[in-house]
PDB file as gemmi writes it, atoms N, CA and C in Angstrom:
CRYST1    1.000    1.000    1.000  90.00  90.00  90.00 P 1                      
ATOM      1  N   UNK A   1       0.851  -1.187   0.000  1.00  0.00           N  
ATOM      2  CA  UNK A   1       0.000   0.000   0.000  1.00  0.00           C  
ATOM      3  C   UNK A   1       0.889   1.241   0.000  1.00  0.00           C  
ATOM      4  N   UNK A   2       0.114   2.278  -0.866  1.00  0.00           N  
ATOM      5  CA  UNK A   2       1.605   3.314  -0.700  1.00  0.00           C  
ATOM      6  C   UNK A   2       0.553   4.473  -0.357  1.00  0.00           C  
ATOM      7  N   UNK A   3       1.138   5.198   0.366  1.00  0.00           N  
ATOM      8  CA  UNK A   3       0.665   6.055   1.220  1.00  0.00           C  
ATOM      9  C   UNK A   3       1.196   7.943   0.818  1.00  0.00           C  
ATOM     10  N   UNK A   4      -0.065   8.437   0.162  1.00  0.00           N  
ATOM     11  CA  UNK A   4       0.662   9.461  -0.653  1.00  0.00           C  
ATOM     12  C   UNK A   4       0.900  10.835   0.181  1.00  0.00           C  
ATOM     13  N   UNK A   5       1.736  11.376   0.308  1.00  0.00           N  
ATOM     14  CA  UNK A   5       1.492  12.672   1.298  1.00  0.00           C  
ATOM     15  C   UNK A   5       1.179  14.179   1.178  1.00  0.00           C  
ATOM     16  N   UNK A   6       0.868  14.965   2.178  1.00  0.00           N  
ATOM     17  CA  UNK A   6       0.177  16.013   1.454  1.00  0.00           C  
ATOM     18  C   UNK A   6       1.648  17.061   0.812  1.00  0.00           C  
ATOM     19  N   UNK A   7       1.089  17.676  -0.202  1.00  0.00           N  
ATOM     20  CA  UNK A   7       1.723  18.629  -1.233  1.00  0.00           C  
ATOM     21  C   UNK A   7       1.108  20.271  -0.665  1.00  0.00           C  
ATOM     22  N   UNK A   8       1.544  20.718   0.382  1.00  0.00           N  
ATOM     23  CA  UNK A   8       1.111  22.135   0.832  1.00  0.00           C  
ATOM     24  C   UNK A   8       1.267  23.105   0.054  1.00  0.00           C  
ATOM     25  N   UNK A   9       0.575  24.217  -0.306  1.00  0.00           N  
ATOM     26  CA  UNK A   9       0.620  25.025  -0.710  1.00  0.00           C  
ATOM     27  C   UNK A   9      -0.189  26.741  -0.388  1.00  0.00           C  
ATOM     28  N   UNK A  10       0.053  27.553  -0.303  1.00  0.00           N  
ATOM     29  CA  UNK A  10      -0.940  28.823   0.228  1.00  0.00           C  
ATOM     30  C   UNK A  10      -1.092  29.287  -1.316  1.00  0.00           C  
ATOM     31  N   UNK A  11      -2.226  29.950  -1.076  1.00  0.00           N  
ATOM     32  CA  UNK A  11      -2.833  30.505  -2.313  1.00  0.00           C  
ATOM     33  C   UNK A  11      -2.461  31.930  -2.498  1.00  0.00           C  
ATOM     34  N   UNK A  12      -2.306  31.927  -3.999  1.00  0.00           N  
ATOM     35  CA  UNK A  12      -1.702  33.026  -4.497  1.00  0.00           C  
ATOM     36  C   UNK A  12      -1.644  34.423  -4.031  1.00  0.00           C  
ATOM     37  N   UNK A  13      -2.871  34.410  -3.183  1.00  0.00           N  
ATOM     38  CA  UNK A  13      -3.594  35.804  -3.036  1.00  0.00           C  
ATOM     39  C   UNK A  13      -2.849  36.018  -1.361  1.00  0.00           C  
ATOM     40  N   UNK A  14      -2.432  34.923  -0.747  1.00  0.00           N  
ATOM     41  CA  UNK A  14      -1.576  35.438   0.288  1.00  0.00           C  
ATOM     42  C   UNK A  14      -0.943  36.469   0.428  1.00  0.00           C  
ATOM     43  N   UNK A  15      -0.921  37.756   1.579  1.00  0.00           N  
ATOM     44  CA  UNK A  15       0.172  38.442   2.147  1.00  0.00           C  
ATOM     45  C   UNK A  15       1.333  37.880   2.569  1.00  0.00           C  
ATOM     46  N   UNK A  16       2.490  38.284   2.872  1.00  0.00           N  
ATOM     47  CA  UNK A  16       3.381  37.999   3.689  1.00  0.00           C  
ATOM     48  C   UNK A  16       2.972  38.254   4.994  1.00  0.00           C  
ATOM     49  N   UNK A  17       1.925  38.674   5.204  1.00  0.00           N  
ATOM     50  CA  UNK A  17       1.934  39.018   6.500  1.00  0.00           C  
ATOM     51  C   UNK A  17       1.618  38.050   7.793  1.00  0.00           C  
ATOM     52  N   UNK A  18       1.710  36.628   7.163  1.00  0.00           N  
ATOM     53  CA  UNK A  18       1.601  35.326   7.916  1.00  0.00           C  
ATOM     54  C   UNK A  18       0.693  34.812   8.751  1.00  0.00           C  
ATOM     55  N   UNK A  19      -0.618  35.659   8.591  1.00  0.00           N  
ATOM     56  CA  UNK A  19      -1.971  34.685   8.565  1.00  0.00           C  
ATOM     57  C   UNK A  19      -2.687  33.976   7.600  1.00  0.00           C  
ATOM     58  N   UNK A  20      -1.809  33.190   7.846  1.00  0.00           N  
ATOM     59  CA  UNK A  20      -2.585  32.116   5.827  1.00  0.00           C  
ATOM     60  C   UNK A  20      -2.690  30.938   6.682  1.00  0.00           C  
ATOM     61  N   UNK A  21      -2.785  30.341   6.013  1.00  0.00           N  
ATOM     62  CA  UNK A  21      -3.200  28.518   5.762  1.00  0.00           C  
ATOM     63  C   UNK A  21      -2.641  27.812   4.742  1.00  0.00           C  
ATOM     64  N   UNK A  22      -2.131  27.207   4.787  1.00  0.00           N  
ATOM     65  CA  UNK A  22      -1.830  26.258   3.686  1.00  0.00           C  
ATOM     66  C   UNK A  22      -2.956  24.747   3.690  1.00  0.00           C  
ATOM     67  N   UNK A  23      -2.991  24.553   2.430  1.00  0.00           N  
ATOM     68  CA  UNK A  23      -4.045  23.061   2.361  1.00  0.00           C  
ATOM     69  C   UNK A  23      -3.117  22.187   1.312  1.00  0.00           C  
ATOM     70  N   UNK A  24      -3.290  21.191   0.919  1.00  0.00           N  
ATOM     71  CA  UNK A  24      -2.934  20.336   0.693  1.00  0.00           C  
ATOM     72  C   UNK A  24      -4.279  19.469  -0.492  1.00  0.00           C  
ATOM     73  N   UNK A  25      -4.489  19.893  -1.678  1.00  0.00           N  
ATOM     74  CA  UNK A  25      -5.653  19.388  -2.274  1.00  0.00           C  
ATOM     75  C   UNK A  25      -5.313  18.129  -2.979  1.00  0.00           C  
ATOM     76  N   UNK A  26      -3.937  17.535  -3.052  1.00  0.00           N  
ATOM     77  CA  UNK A  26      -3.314  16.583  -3.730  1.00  0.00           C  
ATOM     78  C   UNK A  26      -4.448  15.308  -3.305  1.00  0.00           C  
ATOM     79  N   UNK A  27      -4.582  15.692  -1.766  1.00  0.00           N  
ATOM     80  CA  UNK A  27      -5.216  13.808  -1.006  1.00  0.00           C  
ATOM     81  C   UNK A  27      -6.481  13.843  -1.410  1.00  0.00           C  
ATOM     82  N   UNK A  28      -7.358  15.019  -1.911  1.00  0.00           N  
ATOM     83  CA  UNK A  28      -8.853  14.610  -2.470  1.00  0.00           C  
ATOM     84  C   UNK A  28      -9.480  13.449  -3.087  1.00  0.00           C  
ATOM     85  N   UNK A  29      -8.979  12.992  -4.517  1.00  0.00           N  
ATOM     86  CA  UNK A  29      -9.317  12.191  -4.953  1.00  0.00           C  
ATOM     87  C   UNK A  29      -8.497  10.424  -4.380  1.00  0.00           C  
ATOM     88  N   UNK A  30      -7.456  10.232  -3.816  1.00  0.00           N  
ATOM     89  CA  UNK A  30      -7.506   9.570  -2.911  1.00  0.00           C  
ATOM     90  C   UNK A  30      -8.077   9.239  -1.909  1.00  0.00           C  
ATOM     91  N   UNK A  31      -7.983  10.251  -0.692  1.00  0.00           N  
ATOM     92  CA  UNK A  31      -8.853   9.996   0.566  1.00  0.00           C  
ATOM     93  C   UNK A  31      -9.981  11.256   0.970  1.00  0.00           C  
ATOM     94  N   UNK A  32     -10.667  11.839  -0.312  1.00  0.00           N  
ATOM     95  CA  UNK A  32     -11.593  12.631  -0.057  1.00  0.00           C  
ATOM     96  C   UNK A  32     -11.287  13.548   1.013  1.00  0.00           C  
ATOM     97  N   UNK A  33     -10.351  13.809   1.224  1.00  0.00           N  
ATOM     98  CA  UNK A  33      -9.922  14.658   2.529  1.00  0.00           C  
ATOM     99  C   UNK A  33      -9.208  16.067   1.853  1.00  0.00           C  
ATOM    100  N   UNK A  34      -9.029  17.505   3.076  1.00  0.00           N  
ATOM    101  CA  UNK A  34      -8.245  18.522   2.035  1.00  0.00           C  
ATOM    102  C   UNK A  34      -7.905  18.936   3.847  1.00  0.00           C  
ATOM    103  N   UNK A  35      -6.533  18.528   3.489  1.00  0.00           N  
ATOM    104  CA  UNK A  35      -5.876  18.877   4.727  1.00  0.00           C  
ATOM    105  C   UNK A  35      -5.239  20.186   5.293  1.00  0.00           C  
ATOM    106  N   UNK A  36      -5.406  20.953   6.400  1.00  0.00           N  
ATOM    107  CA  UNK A  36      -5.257  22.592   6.236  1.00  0.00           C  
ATOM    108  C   UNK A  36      -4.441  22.554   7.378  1.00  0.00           C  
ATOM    109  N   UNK A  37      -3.327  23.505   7.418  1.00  0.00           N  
ATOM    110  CA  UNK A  37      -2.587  23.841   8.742  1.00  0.00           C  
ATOM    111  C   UNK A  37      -1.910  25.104   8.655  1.00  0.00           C  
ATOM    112  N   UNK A  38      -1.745  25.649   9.694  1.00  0.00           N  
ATOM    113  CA  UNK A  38      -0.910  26.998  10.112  1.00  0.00           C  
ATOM    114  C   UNK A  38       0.492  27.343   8.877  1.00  0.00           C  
ATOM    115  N   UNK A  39       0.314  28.032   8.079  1.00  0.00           N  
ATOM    116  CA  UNK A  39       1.651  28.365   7.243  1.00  0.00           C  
ATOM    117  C   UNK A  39       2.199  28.766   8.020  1.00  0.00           C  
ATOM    118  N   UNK A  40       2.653  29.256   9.207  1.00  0.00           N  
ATOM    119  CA  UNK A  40       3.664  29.752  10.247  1.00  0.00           C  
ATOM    120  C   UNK A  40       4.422  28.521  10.595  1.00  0.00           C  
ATOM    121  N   UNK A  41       4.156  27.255  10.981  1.00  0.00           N  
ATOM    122  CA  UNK A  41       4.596  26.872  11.694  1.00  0.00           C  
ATOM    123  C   UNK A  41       3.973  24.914  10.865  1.00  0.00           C  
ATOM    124  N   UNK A  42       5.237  24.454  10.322  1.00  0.00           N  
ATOM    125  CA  UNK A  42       5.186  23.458   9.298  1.00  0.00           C  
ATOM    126  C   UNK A  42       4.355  22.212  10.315  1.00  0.00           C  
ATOM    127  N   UNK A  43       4.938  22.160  11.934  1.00  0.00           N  
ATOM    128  CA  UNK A  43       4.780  21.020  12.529  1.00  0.00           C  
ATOM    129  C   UNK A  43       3.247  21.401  13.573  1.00  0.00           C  
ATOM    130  N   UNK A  44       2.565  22.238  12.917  1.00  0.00           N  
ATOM    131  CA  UNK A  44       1.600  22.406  13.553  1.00  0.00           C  
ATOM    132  C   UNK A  44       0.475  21.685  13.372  1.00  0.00           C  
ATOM    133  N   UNK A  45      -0.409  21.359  14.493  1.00  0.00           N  
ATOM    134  CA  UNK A  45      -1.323  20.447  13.741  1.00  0.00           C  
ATOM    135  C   UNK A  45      -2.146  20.592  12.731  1.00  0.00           C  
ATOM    136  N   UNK A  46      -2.741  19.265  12.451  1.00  0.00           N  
ATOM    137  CA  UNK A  46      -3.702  19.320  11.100  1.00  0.00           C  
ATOM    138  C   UNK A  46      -5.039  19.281  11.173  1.00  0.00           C  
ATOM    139  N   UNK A  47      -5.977  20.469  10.809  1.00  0.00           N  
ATOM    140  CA  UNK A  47      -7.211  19.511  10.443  1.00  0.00           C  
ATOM    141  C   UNK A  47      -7.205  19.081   9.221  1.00  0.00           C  
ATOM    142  N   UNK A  48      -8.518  17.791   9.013  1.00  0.00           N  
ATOM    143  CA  UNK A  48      -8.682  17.286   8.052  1.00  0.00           C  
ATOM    144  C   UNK A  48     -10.294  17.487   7.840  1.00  0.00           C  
ATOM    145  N   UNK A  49     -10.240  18.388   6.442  1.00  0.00           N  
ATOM    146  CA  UNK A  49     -12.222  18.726   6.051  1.00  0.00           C  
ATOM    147  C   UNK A  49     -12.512  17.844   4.853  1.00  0.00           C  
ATOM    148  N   UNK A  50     -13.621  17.221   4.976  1.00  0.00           N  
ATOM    149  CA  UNK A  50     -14.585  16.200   3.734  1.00  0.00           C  
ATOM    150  C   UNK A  50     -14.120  17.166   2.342  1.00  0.00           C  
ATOM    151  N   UNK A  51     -13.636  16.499   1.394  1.00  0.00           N  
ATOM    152  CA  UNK A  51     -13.856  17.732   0.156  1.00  0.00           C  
ATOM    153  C   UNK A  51     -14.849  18.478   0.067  1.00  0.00           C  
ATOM    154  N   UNK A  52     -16.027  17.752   0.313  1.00  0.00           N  
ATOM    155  CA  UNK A  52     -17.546  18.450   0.623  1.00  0.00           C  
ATOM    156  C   UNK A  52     -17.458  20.054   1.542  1.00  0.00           C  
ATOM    157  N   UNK A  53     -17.342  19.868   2.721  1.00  0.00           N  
ATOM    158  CA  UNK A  53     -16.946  20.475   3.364  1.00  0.00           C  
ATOM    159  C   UNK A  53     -15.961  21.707   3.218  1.00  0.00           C  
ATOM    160  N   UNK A  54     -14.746  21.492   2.254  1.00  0.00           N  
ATOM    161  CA  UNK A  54     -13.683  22.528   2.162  1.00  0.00           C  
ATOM    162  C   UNK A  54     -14.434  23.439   0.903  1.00  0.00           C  
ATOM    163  N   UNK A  55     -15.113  22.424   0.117  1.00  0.00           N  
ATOM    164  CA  UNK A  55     -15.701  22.931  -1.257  1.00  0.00           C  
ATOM    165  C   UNK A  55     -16.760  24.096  -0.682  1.00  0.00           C  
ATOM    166  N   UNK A  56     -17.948  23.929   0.356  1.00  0.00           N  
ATOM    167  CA  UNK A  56     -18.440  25.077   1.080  1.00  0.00           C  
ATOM    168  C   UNK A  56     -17.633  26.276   1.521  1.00  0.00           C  
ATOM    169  N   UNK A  57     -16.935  25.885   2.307  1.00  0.00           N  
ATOM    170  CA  UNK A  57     -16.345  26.901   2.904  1.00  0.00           C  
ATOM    171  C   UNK A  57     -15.678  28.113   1.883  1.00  0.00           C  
ATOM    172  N   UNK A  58     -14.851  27.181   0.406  1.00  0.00           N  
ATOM    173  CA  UNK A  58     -14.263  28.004  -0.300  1.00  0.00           C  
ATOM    174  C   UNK A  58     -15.702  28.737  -0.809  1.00  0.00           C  
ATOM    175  N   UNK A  59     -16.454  28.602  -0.873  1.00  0.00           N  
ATOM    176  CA  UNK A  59     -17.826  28.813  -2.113  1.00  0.00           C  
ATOM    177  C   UNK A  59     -18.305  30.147  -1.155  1.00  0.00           C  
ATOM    178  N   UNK A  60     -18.491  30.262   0.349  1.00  0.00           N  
ATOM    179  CA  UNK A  60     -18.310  31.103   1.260  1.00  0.00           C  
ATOM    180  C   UNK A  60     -17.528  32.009   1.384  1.00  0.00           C  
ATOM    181  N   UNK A  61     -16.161  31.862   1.752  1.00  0.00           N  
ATOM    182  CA  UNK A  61     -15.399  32.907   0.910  1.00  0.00           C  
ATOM    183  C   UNK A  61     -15.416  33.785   0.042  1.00  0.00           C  
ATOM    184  N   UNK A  62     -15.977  32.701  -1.046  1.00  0.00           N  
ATOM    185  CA  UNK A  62     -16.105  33.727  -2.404  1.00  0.00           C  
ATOM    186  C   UNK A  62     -17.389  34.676  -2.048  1.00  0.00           C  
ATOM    187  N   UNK A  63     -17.993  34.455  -1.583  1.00  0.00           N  
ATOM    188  CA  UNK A  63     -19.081  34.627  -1.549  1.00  0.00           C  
ATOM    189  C   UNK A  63     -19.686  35.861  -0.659  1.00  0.00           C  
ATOM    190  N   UNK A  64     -18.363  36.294   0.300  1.00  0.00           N  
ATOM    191  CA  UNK A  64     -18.456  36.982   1.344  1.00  0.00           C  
ATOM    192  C   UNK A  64     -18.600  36.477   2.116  1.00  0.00           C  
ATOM    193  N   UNK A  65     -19.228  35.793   2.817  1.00  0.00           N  
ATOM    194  CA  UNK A  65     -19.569  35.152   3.966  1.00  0.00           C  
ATOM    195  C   UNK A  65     -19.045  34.628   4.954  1.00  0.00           C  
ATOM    196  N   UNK A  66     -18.856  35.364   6.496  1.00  0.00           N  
ATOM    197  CA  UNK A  66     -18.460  35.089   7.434  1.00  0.00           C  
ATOM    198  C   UNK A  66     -18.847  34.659   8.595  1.00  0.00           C  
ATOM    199  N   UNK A  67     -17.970  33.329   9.045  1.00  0.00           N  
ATOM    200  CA  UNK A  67     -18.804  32.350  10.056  1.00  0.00           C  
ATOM    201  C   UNK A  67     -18.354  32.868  11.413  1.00  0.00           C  
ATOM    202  N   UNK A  68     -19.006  32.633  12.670  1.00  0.00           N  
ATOM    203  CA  UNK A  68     -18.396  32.665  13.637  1.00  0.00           C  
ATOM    204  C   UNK A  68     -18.591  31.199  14.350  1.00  0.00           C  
ATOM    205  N   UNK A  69     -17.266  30.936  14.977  1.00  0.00           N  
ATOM    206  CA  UNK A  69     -17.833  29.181  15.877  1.00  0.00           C  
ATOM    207  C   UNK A  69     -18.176  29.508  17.395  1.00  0.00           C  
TER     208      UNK A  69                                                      
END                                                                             
């Protein structure tokens, strides 16, 4: 079994000013997953969102729309 790993990347539209995120969209069609973590800090933990799930949130974004938890 080979076990593929995530390919991080922040999106273009990033500042330097080092509140980003990096995700990882490589594992989608493998394990339906889109893995997101702190661009500051490589060994920080991970969540992991349903493609379903990341696909909202981006669609939100675009969209204006801001959540509070």
């Amino acid at each position: 079994m080979m076990t593929e790993s995530p390919r991080w990347f922040k999106s273009s539209y990033s500042e330097n000013g080092g509140a980003c995120v990096e995700v990882a969209t490589n594992l989608v069609a493998a394990r339906g997953i889109v893995p997101v973590r702190d661009s500051k800090r490589a060994d920080s933990p991970v969540v992991d969102f349903t493609a379903a799930a990341f696909a909202c949130f981006v669609d939100g974004v675009k969209a204006g729309i801001s959540a509070t938890v």
